[in-house]
N, C-alpha and C positions, 0 to 999 in steps of 0.2 A: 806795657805793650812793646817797647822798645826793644828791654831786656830781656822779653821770650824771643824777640828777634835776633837779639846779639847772640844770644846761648845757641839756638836752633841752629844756627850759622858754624858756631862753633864746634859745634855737635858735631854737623856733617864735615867740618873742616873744609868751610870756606873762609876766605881771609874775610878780615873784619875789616876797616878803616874808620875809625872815629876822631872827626874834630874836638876834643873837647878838654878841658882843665882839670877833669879828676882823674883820679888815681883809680889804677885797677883792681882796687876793693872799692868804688865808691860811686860806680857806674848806676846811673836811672836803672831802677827796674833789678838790679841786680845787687843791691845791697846785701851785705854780708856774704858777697863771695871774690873770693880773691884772682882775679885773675892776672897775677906775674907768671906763671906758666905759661899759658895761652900768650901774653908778650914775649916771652923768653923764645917761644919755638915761632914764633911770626907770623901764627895764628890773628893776633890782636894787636895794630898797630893803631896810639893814641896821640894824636898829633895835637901839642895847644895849641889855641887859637891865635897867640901872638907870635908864630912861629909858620901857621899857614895861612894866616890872611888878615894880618897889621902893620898898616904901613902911616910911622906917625900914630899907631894911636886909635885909626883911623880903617874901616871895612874897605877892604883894597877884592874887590872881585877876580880882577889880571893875576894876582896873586893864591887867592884859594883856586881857581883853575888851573893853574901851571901845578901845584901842592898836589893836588888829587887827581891832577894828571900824570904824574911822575910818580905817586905811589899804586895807580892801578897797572901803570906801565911794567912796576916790578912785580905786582902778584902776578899780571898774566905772564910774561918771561918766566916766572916760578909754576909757571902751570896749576894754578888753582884753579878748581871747577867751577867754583862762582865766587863772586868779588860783591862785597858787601860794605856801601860808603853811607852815613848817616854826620848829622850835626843837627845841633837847635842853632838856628842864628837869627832869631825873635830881639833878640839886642841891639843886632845892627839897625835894624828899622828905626830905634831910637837915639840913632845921630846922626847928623844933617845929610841929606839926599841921600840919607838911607834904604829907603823904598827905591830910589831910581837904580843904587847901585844892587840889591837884591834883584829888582829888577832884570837889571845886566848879565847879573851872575846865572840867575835862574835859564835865562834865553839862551847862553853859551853853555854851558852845561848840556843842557840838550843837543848842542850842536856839535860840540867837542870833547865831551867824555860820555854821555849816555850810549853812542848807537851799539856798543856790546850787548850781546847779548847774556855773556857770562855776567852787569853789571848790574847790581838791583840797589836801590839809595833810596831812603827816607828821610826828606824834608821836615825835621821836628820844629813844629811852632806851639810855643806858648800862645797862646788865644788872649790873654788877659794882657798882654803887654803891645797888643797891636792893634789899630784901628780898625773898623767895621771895610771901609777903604784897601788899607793896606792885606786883610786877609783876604779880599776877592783877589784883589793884585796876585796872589799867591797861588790863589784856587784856580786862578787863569793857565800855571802854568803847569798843574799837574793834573792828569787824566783820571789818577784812584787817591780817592782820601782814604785815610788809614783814623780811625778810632779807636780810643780802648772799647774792650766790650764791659756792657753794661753792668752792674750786679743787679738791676734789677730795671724793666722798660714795656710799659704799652704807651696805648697812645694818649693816655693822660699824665704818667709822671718817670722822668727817668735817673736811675741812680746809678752813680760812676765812680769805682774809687777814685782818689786820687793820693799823691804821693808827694807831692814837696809844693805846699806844704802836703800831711798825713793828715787825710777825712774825705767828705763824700763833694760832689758837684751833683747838684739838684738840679734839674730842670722841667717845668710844667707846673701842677698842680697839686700840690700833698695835702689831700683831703682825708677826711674819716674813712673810708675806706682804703688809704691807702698807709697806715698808721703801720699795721704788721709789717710789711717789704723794710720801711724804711727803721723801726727798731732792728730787725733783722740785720739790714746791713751795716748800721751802728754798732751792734754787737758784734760781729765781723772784724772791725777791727780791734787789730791789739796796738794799744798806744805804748803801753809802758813808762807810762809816765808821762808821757807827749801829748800835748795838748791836740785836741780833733778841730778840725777844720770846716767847717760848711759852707760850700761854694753857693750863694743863695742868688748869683745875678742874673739866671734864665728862670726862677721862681716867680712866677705868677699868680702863685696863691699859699697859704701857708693857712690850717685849723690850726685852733686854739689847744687843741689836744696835740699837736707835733711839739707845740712846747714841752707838752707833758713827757713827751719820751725822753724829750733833752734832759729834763730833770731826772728822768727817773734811773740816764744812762747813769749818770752821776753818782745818783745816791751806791747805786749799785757797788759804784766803782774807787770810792771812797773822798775823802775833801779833795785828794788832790787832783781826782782828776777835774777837766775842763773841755768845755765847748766851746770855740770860738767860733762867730759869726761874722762872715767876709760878706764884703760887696751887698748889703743888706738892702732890698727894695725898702720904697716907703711902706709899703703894705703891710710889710714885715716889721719894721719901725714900727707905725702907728700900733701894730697888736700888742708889741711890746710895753708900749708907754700906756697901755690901758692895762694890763695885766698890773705892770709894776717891775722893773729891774731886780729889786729887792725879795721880788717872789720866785726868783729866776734861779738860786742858787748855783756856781758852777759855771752859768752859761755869759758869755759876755762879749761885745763888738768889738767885731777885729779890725782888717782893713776895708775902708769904706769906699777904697777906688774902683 
């Protein structure tokens, strides 16, 4: 989602502005495409994070304000038709009065760099590193959420790629009838050798036949490939441990946070 945003941007040559630590081949969403050109002509400015808003070490809000206030100050003097500012800063939340100071940051923000109208910014949070708390906190301060779209979603089950880790975020019910969509989008992906991922913690129900697909991605795909299972409900546990691990070839628990 992000990286159609950044290109789209790029596209029409609006300035970009990203907080972030990687390199302009190594961008969310945008993997495998280089953009030092787009930096070279000031299209793409990538600003680390310990450069616009660490102080000590430490999420300095006063700090990323002034930062991203002084580089939309240049694109607009450069007269760019729209100005384009994004960061994930789902990190900060997890050091001391973190929430309070994202809090801060979020309120001025609106107050001191948002009123352009040339200025459109995506708040990137990781969901899996923040408390149930701390993302209302968040959702308080923005009027449109932004989602990836689905690869597959009615009102019983919904499949999402995702990218880092690489595999799906499940959410709802993956019943016997819903067994095609989600081979489907398993096959969808190309790993390359990379092990797949399945976000299982909005899973509410799991059939015994979804194991069967996980096997059969496998066998398809040869010994080395692999399914790993994140954030596993009990539900999905208990199936497991009655099936047998040992009958599971391929498939194995990931992270259980």
């Amino acid at each position: 989602m992000i990286g159609s945003w950044i290109q789209d941007g790029l596209r029409i040559r609006d300035k970009v502005i990203y907080v972030t630590d990687a390199e302009p081949w190594e961008l969310p969403g945008l993997y495998g495409q280089d953009l030092r050109d787009e930096v070279r002509q000031g299209l793409l400015t990538l600003i680390p994070v310990g450069d616009a808003c660490l102080t000590a070490g430490m999420f300095d809000h006063d700090k990323m304000l002034e930062t991203l206030g002084d580089e939309i100050t240049k694109a607009q003097e450069q007269e760019f038709r729209g100005i384009r500012v994004t960061s994930e800063m789902s990190w900060a939340m997890e050091q001391p009065f973190g929430d309070v100071r994202i809090d801060l940051c979020e309120q001025e923000f609106g107050e001191r760099v948002a009123p352009s109208v040339s200025v459109t910014a995506i708040c990137q949070t990781d969901r899996r590193r923040c408390r149930p708390e701390q993302l209302e906190l968040l959702a308080g301060h923005h009027e449109v959420r932004v989602i990836p779209n689905p690869d597959f979603d009615d009102p019983v089950l919904s499949i999402t790629k995702t990218y880092s880790p690489l595999g799906l975020h499940l959410r709802g019910e993956l019943d016997g009838a819903r067994h095609r969509p989600f081979a489907e989008a398993l096959n969808n992906i190309t790993a390359d050798g990379e092990a797949v991922h399945l976000d299982l913690s909005e899973l509410s129900f799991m059939s015994l036949g979804a194991l069967q697909e996980m096997t059969d991605y496998v066998r398809k795909r040869g010994r080395q490939s692999r399914i790993v299972l994140d954030h596993v409900p009990e539900h999905v546990q208990s199936l497991i441990t009655v099936v047998g691990e040992h009958r599971l070839p391929g498939v194995e628990l990931g992270d259980p946070s």
